[in-house]
C-alpha positions, 0 to 999 in steps of 0.5 A, a space after each residue: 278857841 276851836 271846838 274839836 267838832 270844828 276842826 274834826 269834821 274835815 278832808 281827813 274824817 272822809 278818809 277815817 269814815 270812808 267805810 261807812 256803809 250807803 246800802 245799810 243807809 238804805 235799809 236804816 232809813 226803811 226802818 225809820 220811816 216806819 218808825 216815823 209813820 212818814 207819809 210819801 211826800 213829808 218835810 224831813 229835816 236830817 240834822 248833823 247830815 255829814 256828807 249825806 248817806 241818809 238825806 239821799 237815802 230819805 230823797 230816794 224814798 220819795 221824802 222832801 229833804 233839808 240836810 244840816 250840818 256845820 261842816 262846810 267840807 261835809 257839805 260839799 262831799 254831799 253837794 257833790 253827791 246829791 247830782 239831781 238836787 234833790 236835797 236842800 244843804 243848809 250850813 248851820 250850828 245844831 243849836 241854832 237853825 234859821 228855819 222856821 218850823 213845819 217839818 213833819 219830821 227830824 232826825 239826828 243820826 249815828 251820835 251826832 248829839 252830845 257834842 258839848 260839855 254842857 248839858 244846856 247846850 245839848 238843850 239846845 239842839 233838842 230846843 232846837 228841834 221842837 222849834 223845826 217840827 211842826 205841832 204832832 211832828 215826830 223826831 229820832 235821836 240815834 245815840 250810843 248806849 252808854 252801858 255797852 260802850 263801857 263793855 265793848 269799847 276798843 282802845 286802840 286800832 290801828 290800820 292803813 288806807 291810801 297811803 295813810 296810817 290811821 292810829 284811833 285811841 279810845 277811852 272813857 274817862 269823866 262821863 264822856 267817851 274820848 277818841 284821838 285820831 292819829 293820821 300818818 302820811 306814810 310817805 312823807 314821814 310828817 308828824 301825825 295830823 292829830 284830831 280829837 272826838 268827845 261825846 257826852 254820855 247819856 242813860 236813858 233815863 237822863 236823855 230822856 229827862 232833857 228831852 222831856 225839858 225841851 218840850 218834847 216826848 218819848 214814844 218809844 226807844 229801840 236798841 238798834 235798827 234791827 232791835 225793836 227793844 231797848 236793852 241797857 246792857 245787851 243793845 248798841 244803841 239807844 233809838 229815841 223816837 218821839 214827837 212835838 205835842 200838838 198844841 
């Protein structure tokens, strides 16, 4: 059977997330190398890197850079970008990466975690992860607060972009936030081009705990990338900043 995550990450979700801003890359990337204390020439691995607003952002800032994903269509938007080189692009499942470790750094950006229904396929990722970084390496895991998603979850959207009309249908429903897009070719008049998003919600506490089981440790958690605080009920996102212990 076909996972959702390999089915939705295509042609048409560079159309659903077009908008997604490669100036505020720039600036979140300021923030996590800071986060990070990243020095100029450091091995960073962007994991689940989509078409690459982040890898490119990090190259430019004078990083040495592997971007992964399983996408191969992400993979070819980033290739395409990336017109210097700069980036290694690897094709690969999160859970399993054929590198081996050393990496000064990884990062895992803007919910790319909570993809399974099972909690030990997401120890996998984070197992993952441990095995890449080098001993003292530090990582970041970007995922969605919980709390807030439950108070400011929007059901239902609806807009239109190169002929397209774009229908977005949200809930939260078994501890998992579910999102159906609806994509319509406005002129031909087809059937909608259905795609599904499912991501596991998490507390704090709870993906602390899991990461805490992969060998890895907290530091600190930020609300956003510009909140330095995490706060349950007013932040948009949960920030984990942490690193592998030294042996």
């Amino acid at each position: 059977m076909t996972e959702w995550y390999e089915k939705s990450f295509g042609e048409d979700y560079l159309l659903v997330y077009k908008h997604r801003d490669v100036h505020g890359a720039y600036e979140e990337v300021h923030k996590m190398i800071n986060w990070l204390k990243l020095r100029p020439d450091a091995e960073v691995l962007d994991l689940c890197c989509g078409m690459g607003r982040h890898s490119l952002a990090l190259a430019d800032a004078g990083l040495q850079v592997t971007g992964v994903d399983l996408s191969d269509v992400l993979l070819q938007e980033a290739r395409e970008l990336d017109t210097e080189h700069r980036v290694r692009w690897v094709h690969a499942d999160m859970r399993s990466v054929p590198l081996a470790g050393g990496f000064d750094a990884v990062v895992n950006l803007f919910t790319s975690f909570g993809y399974f229904p099972e909690d030990v396929e997401q120890l996998k990722v984070l197992r993952a992860i441990h095995h890449m970084l080098r001993p003292g390496g530090r990582f970041i895991i970007d995922f969605i607060n919980t709390a807030y998603v439950k108070e400011h979850l929007v059901p239902h959207s609806v807009r239109e972009d190169e002929g397209q009309r774009i229908e977005e249908l949200r809930r939260v429903q078994d501890g998992f936030v579910q999102k159906e897009i609806r994509i319509t070719d406005m002129a031909a008049g087809a059937e909608p081009r259905v795609y599904k998003e499912s991501v596991k919600l998490y507390s704090r506490k709870e993906l602390s705990d899991l990461i805490h089981e992969a060998g890895l440790r907290v530091d600190q958690v930020h609300g956003g990338y510009d909140e330095e605080q995490y706060d349950e009920q007013t932040s948009p996102r949960m920030i984990f900043v942490g690193h592998r212990p030294a042996e």
